[in-house]
DOBA-489254 format. One record per residue (C-alpha): x, y, z. Coordinates in steps of 0.2 Angstrom, whole numbers, plus 2048, in hexadecimal, padded with zeros to 3 digits. Layout:
N
XYZ/...
This chain:
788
D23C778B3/D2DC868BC/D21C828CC/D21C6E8CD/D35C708CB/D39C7F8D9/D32C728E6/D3CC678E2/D4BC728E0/D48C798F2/D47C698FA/D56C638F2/D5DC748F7/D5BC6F90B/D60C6190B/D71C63902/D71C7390F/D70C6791B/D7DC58915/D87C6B911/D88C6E924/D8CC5D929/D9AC5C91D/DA0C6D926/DA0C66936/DA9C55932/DB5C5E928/DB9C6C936/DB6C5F943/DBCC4F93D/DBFC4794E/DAEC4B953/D9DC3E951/D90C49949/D7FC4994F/D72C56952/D60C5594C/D5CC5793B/D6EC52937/D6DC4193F/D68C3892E/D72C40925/D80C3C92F/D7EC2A930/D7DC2A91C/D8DC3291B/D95C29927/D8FC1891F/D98C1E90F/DA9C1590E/DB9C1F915/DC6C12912/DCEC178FE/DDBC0A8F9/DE7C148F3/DF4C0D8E7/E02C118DE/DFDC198CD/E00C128BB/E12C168B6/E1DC148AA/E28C048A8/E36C068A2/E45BFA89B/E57BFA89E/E67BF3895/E7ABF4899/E86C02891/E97C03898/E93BFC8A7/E84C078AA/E6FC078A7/E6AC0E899/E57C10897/E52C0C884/E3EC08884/E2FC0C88F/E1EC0588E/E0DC0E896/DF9C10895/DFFC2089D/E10C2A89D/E12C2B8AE/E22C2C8B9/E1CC2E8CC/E29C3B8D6/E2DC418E5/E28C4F8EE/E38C578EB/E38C538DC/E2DC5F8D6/E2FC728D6/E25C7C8E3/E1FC898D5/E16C798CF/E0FC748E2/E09C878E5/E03C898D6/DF8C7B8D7/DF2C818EA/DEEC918E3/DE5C8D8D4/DDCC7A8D9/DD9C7E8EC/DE1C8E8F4/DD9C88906/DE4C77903/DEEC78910/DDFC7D91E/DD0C72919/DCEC61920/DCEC58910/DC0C62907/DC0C74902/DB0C7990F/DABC8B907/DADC828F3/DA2C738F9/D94C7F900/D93C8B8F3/D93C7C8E4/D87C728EF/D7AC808F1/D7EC848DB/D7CC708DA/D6CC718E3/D63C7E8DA/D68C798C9/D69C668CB/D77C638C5/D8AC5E8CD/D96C6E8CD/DA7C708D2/DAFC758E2/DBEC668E4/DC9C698EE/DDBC638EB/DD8C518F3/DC7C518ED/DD0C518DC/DDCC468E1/DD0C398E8/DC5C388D8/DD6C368CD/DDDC278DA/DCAC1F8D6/DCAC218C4/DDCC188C3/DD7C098CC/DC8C088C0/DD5C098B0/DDFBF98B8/DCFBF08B8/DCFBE18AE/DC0BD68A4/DC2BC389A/DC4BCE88B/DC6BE0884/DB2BE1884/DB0BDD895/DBDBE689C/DB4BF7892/DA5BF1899/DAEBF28AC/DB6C028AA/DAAC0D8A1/D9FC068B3/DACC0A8BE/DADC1C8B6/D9AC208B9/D9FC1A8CA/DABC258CD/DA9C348C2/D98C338BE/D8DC438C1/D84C3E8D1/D84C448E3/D89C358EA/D94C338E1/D9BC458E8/D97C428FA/DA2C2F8F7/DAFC398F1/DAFC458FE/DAEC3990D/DBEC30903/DC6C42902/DC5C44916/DCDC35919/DD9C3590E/DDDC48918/DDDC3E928/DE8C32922/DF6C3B917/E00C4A91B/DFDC5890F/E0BC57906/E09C44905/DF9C498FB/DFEC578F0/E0AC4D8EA/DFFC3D8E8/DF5C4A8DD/E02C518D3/E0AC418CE/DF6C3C8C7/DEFC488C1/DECC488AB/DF5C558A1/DEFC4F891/DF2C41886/DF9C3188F/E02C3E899/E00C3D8A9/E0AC448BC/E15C538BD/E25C498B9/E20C418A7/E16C548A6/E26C5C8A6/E32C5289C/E23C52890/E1FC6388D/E31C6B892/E3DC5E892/E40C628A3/E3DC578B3/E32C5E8C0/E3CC658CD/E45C728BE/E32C788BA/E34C8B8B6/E26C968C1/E1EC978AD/E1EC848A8/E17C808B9/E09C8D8B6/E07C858A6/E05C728AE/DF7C798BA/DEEC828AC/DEEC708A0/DE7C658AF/DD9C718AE/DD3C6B89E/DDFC60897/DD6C5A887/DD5C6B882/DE3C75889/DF3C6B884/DFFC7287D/E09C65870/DFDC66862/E05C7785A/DF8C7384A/DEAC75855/DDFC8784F/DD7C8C860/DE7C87869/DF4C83860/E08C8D85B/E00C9A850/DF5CA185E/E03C9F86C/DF7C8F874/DEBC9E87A/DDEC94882/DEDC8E890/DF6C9F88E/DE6CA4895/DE3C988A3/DF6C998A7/DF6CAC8A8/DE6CA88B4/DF1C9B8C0/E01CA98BF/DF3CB58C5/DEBCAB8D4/DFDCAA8D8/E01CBA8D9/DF0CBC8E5/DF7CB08EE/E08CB88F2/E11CA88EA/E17CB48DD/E1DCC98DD/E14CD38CF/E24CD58C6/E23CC18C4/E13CC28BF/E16CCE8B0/E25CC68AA/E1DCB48AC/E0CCBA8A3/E16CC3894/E21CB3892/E19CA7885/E16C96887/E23C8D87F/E21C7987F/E31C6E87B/E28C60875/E34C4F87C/E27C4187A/E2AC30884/E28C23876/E1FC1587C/E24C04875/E35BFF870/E38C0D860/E45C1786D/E51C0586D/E4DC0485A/E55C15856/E5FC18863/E67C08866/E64BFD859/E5CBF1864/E46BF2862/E47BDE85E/E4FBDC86D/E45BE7875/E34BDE86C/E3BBCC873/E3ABD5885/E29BDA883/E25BC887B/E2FBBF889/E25BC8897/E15BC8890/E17BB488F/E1EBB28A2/E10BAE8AD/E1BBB88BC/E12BC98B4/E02BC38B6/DF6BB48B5/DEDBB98A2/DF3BC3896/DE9BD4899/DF1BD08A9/E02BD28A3/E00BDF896/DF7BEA8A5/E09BE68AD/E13BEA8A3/E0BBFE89E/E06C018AE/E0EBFB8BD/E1FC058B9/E2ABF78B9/E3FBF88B5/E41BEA8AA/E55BE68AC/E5ABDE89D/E69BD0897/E6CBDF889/E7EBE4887/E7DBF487C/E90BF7878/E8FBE6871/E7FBE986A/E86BF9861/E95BEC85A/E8ABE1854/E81BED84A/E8EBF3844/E97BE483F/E86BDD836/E83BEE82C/E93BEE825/E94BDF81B/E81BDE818/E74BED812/E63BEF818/E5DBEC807/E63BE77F7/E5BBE67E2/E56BD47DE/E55BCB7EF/E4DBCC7FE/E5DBC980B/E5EBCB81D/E69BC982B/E6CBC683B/E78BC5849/E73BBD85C/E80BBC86A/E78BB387A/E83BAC889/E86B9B88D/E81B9389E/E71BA18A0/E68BA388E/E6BBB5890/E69BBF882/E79BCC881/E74BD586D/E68BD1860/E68BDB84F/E65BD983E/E66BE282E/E54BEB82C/E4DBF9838/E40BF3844/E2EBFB841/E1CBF684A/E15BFF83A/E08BF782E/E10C0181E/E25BFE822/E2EC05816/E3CBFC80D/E47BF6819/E3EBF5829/E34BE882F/E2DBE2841/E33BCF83F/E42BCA847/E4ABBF83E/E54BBA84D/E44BB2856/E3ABA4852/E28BA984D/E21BAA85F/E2CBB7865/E30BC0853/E25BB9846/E33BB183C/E32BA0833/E43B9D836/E50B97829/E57B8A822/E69B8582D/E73B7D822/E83B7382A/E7FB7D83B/E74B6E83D/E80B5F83B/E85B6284C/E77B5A851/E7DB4B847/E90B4B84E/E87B4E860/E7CB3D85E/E8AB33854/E95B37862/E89B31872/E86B20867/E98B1986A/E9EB2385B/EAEB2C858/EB8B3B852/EC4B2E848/EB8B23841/EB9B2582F/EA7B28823/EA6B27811/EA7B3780A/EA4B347F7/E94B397EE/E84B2C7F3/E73B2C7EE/E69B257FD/E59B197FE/E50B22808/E4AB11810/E5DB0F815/E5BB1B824/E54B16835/E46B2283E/E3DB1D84E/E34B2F84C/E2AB2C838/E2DB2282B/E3AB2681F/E36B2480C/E34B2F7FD/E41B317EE/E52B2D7F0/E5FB3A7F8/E6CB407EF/E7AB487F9/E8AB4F7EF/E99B5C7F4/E9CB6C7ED/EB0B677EB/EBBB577EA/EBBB4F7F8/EC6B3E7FD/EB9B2E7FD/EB8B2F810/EC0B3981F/EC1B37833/EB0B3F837/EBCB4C842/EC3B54830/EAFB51829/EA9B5D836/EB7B6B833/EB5B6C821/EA1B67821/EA0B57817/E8FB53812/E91B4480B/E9AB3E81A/E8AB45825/E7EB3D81C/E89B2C81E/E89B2D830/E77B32831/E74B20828/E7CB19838/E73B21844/E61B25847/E58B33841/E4BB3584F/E5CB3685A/E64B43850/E54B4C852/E51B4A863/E63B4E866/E5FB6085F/E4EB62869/E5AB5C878/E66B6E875/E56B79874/E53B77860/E41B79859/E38B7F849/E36B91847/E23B8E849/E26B83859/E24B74850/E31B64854/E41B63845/E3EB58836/E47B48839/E49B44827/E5AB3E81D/E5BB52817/E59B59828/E68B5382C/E71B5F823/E68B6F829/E55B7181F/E4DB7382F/E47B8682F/E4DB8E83F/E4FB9D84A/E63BA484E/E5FBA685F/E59B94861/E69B8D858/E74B99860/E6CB90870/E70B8186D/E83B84868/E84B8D879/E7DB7F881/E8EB75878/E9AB82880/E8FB80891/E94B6E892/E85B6788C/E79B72895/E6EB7F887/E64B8D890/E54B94888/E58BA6881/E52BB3890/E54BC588F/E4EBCB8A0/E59BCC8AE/E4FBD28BD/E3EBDD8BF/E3ABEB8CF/E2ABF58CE/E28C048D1/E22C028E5/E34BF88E6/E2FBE98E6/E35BD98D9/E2DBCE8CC/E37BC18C7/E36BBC8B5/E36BA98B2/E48BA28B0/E52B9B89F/E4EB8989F/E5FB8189F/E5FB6F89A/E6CB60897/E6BB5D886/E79B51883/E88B4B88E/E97B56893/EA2B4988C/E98B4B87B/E97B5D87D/EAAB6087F/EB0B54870/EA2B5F866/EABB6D86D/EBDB67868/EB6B61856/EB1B72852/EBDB7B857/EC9B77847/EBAB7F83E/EC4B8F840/ED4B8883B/EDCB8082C/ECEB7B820/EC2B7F82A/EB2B87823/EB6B9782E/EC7B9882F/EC8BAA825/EBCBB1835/ECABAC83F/ECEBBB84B/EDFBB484E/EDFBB6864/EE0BA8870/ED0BA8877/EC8B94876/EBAB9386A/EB2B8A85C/EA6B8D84F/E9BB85840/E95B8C830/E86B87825/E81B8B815/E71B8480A/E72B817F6/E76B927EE/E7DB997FD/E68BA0800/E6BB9D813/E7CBA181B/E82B9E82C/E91BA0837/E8FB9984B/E9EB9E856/E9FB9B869/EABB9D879/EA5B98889/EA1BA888C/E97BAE87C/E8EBA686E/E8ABB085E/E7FBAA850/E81BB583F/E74BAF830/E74BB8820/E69BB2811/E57BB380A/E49BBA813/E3DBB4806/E43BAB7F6/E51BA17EF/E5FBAD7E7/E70BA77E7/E79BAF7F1/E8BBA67ED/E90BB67E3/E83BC27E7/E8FBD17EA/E8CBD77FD/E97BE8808/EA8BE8805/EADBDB7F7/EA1BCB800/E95BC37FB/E86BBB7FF/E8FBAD806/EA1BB480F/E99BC3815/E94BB7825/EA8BB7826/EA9BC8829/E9EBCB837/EA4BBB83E/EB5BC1840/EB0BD3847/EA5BCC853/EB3BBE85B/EBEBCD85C/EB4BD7864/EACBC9870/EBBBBE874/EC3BD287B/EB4BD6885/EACBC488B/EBBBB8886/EB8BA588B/EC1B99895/EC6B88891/EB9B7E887/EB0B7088F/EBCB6188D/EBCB5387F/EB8B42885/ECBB3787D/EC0B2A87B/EB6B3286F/EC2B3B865/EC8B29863/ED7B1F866/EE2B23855/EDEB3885B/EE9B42868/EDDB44876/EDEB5387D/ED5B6387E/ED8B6E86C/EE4B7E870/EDEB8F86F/EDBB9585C/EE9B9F859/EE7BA5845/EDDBA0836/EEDB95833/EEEB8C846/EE9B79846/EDCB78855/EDBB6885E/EE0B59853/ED6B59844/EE4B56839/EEAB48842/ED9B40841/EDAB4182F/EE9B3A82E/EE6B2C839/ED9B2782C/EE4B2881D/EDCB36815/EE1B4480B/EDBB5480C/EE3B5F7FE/EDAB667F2/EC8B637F9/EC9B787FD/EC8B877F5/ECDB91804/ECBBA4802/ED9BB3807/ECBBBA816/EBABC2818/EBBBCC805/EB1BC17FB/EBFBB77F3/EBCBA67FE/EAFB9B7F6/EA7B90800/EB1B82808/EACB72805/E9AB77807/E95B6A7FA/E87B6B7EF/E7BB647F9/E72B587F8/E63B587EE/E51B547F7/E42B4C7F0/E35B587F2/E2CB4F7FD/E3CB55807/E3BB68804/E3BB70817/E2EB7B81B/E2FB8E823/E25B8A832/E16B9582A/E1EBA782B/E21BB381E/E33BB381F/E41BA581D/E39B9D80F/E3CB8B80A/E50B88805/E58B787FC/E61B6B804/E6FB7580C/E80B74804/E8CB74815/
């Protein structure tokens, strides 16, 4: 065997000798044709190798941005590899020289390969068939920029896309000579093209140093908690000594026996004291520098970059926020044209997400929200949630709710990864049940059908034929529905005073004059869907709020009432620059005209005695001037609880109730002294005070006279000025059509749990055929018939 093989060996031996020279002559004569005899063939191989290398920007990190006092404040990133490409000087030169005089010390003389390294490995090679080292710098750095473009490669699906790269990487790192001479012809051109600094820093943004860490920048701020240009002369030995072997020589597993805390990570102290020596050879570094930096331990200061939104989660209260942005922008077609395309996007491409996030509101919110309801609590399953988005845009300003967010497959109590803010697409809710948020869908279509504020409705309790209402959508039929009022009410009231004090019974009259298909149509019109994406029932009892649904999409469509009509699909991304400096623009907020301006502004003017007099939210009430209105809803028992509030500046949506389940939440006792039920009062009033001081509002879109009605003052209702101030003319609508009022309220003292619910009624009670459904999620269960 030893004689067949030497042959073999010697043969090689020449003719690598050969290829050897050639490569001498290119690389010391680059400008020069090469030609000679015997090296004629070997030269037209070489030179039919490809020179051109497409060199592109590296994977980086992408990083996303909210607002805090007027500044960006990073609060998430997202990676395939922890990267943060820098400057050259941005990083240290004990880190450039250390590199040279470890990786390549003739780096700064060689034409692109490291001539003397190349002979000796290719003669070793020859003799031992088998591919050595010998790389130099760009050598290194041309195999790195090769295997990164095969890691962006894509396939129809995860196996095909294994299937390309694993081919790509025997490509481009197999062990073949070709291989080597490709990467060498790439390696010359690259040094023909690029300064040297230009590719020393190219390298050192690339190169591996364990992990998903990747680059001298996230290196540094890994390991050290330091950026790259405040490297010491011994973390920089200890980066150079990783690269060499970054499986094996990192440094942040301290458990690890061979190199690991108890040992002082030997295997890199080793290779570090090697790079410190060649150094020292070098004249980079004095001897005294040597023997202080070889008797200094290594010492890592762990600082990991969290990939995914946990950093919002804990630092800011904001990882569902942060989870819509990553659901928003791995729907938008603007990031790419499949969704491998987008996800490759967003962890690679090293994008600044600029979000609508306002994080001093954000932390005002939470607040607010954890101070009138706990994270958990014996006996019932209750969430809560509080959404503010921006009229006009769909922006989404803060978003939190009472349970930490978690990606995990075991949460603990408390913690969950649905947002119950969101519908299920975006946070896998099923939405809730509304209650009387919904009945200004009602008022909306009763007012564009001719109707009026001052028209007077029955009020008294009716048990409807189900036959007796009209719908172009579906057939209506199934038991009768029952509709009844939680206190004494007159037999019938201007539908003005019905809307301040949420009259069921007078909803349901009204509904019977008008059309339920238009009612629902009216709602799909402001924005309003199922939690599941489905269209709203269109049944009697949907009228009065048992359609499950997500807060942001309702808080969407009562901005759309403050925008004049006009509701905006919830965005949370402002604008996107990559990390070459160029910009991706994320799809828009779809903003369509729901319902007239004329219908929108006497909405506007009904609503705003909700905050006033006997209004259902007069306790939240924070007593300034700033023009606003509001609506509240609650469903049989008080299981779902919501309070809607809106400038022209802000809207806010709080919902407090059942996650999963059906407890009473009348008198469930809640944080300071409320319930179940008032508690919505509380973080109502704290968010309208702190809103209407940092966004405010203008005057309100402007109430039609004619549909307020001839026997009502028509004009535009006057800024709520106390939980006692009359707002608009709601009680000169009552008197016009000679009702009473007194005694049809049990009004409270504020927000401590003493107000029972204000003519929320009992609700009406829904055949079964009637019960709502949760829109197929495992949260916001199925409610009763709300009560107002």
């Amino acid at each position: 065997m030893r004689i067949v093989r030497w042959p073999g060996a010697l043969l090689m031996f020449i003719v690598m000798s050969v290829l050897a020279g050639l490569l001498v002559a290119v690389a010391l004569t680059p400008a020069v044709a090469v030609a000679g005899e015997g090296t004629s063939g070997a030269a037209e191989f070489f030179e039919d190798l490809p020179s051109y290398l497409d060199i592109q920007t590296p994977q980086q990190v992408s990083t996303v941005y909210a607002k805090q006092g007027g500044h960006e404040v990073p609060i998430a990133s997202f990676y395939a590899e922890n990267r943060v490409n820098v400057t050259s000087d941005q990083i240290a030169d004990t880190l450039k020289q250390a590199a040279i005089d470890t990786e390549d010390p003739r780096f700064h003389d060689e034409g692109g390969i490291d001539v003397v390294g190349t002979l000796r490995a290719t003669i070793a090679d020859a003799l031992h068939q088998g591919v050595q080292g010998g790389s130099s710098i760009t050598q290194q750095y041309v195999k790195n920029v090769l295997v990164q473009q095969c890691e962006q490669l894509n396939g129809t699906d995860a196996a095909s896309t294994k299937e390309k790269v694993d081919a790509c990487y025997e490509k481009v790192a197999g062990q073949s000579k070709a291989r080597k001479l490709q990467e060498i012809r790439y390696a010359i051109a690259v040094d023909k093209k690029y300064t040297k600094d230009q590719v020393l820093t190219g390298y050192l943004n690339i190169v591996g140093l364990g992990g998903r860490v990747y680059g001298a920048e996230a290196g540094a701020e890994y390991y050290f908690g330091v950026h790259a240009k405040d490297l010491s002369l011994v973390q920089s030995a200890t980066l150079v000594a990783i690269l060499n072997n970054p499986s094996n020589l990192r440094i942040d597993q301290p458990a690890d026996k061979t190199n690991g805390a108890a040992n002082g990570y030997a295997l890199t102290k080793v290779r570090r004291d090697y790079v410190l020596r060649r150094m020292h050879a070098h004249g980079a570094i004095t001897r005294d520098e040597l023997a202080k930096a070889v008797a200094t331990p290594i010492a890592p200061e762990i600082t990991a970059t969290a990939n995914g939104c946990s950093t919002a989660a804990t630092k800011y209260d904001a990882g569902y926020f942060c989870d819509m942005v990553r659901s928003q922008l791995l729907a938008d077609p603007a990031f790419g044209k499949t969704a491998s395309d987008r996800i490759a996007t967003l962890d690679t491409k090293g994008l600044s997400i600029h979000t609508s996030l306002d994080l001093d509101l954000q932390a005002t919110s939470q607040n607010a929200l954890s101070s009138y309801v706990p994270t958990t609590m014996a006996g019932v399953d209750a969430g809560g949630t509080n959404v503010t988005v921006e009229p006009g845009t769909g922006r989404v300003l803060s978003m939190v709710q009472n349970t930490a967010y978690t990606q995990s497959d075991a949460p603990t109590a408390g913690a969950t990864a649905v947002n119950y803010n969101a519908d299920q697409a975006i946070g896998s809710s099923g939405g809730f049940p509304t209650g009387s948020t919904y009945k200004v869908f009602t008022l909306a279509d009763w007012l564009a059908n001719g109707h009026t504020l001052s028209q007077s409705v029955s009020t008294t309790e009716h048990t409807f034929p189900q036959a007796e209402f009209t719908n172009s959508c579906t057939p209506v039929g199934g038991a009768p529905w029952m509709v009844a009022n939680a206190e004494q009410v007159p037999s019938s009231m201007t539908v003005l005073a019905a809307t301040v004090e949420s009259i069921n019974t007078a909803f349901g009259a009204m509904a019977k004059q008008l059309d339920l298909c238009g009612i629902q149509k009216t709602a799909e019109s402001m924005g309003i869907h199922q939690a599941d994406g489905s269209a709203p029932d269109s049944n009697p009892a949907s009228v009065l709020g048992t359609n499950p649904l997500a807060p942001i999409d309702l808080a969407e469509a009562y901005a759309g009432f403050a925008n004049g009509g006009v509701a905006c699909t919830p965005t949370t991304i402002d604008s996107v620059t990559t990390a070459s400096g160029g910009t991706i623009r994320p799809t828009p907020a779809t903003c369509n005209r729901g319902v007239s301006a004329e219908v929108a502004g006497t909405v506007d003017y009904a609503l705003q005695g909700v905050l006033s007099g006997s209004g259902t939210a007069a306790s939240a009430n924070p007593g300034d001037t700033v023009p606003k209105f509001a609506k509240t809803g609650t469903t049989d028992g008080d299981e779902q609880n919501w309070l809607i509030t809106s400038s022209t500046k802000y809207t806010n949506a709080t919902w407090i109730g059942n996650v999963q389940g059906h407890v009473r939440l009348a008198n469930w006792p809640f944080l300071q002294g409320t319930t179940g039920y008032s508690a919505k009062f509380g973080v109502g009033k704290q968010m309208m005070t702190y809103l209407d001081g940092a966004y405010g509002g203008g005057a309100l879109p402007a109430p039609d006279p004619a549909m307020i009605g001839t026997t009502a003052k028509a004009k535009t209702a006057t800024p709520s000025t106390g939980s006692g101030a009359q707002q608009g003319t709601q009680a000169a609508g009552q008197q016009a059509a000679g009702t009473q009022t007194q005694g049809t309220q049990t009004q409270g003292t504020g927000t401590t749990g003493t107000q029972a619910p204000a003519s929320s009624g009992t609700a009406a009670q829904a055949p079964a055929a009637q019960a709502p459904v949760t829109g197929g999620a495992a949260v916001g269960g199925a409610a009763a018939p709300p009560a107002g």
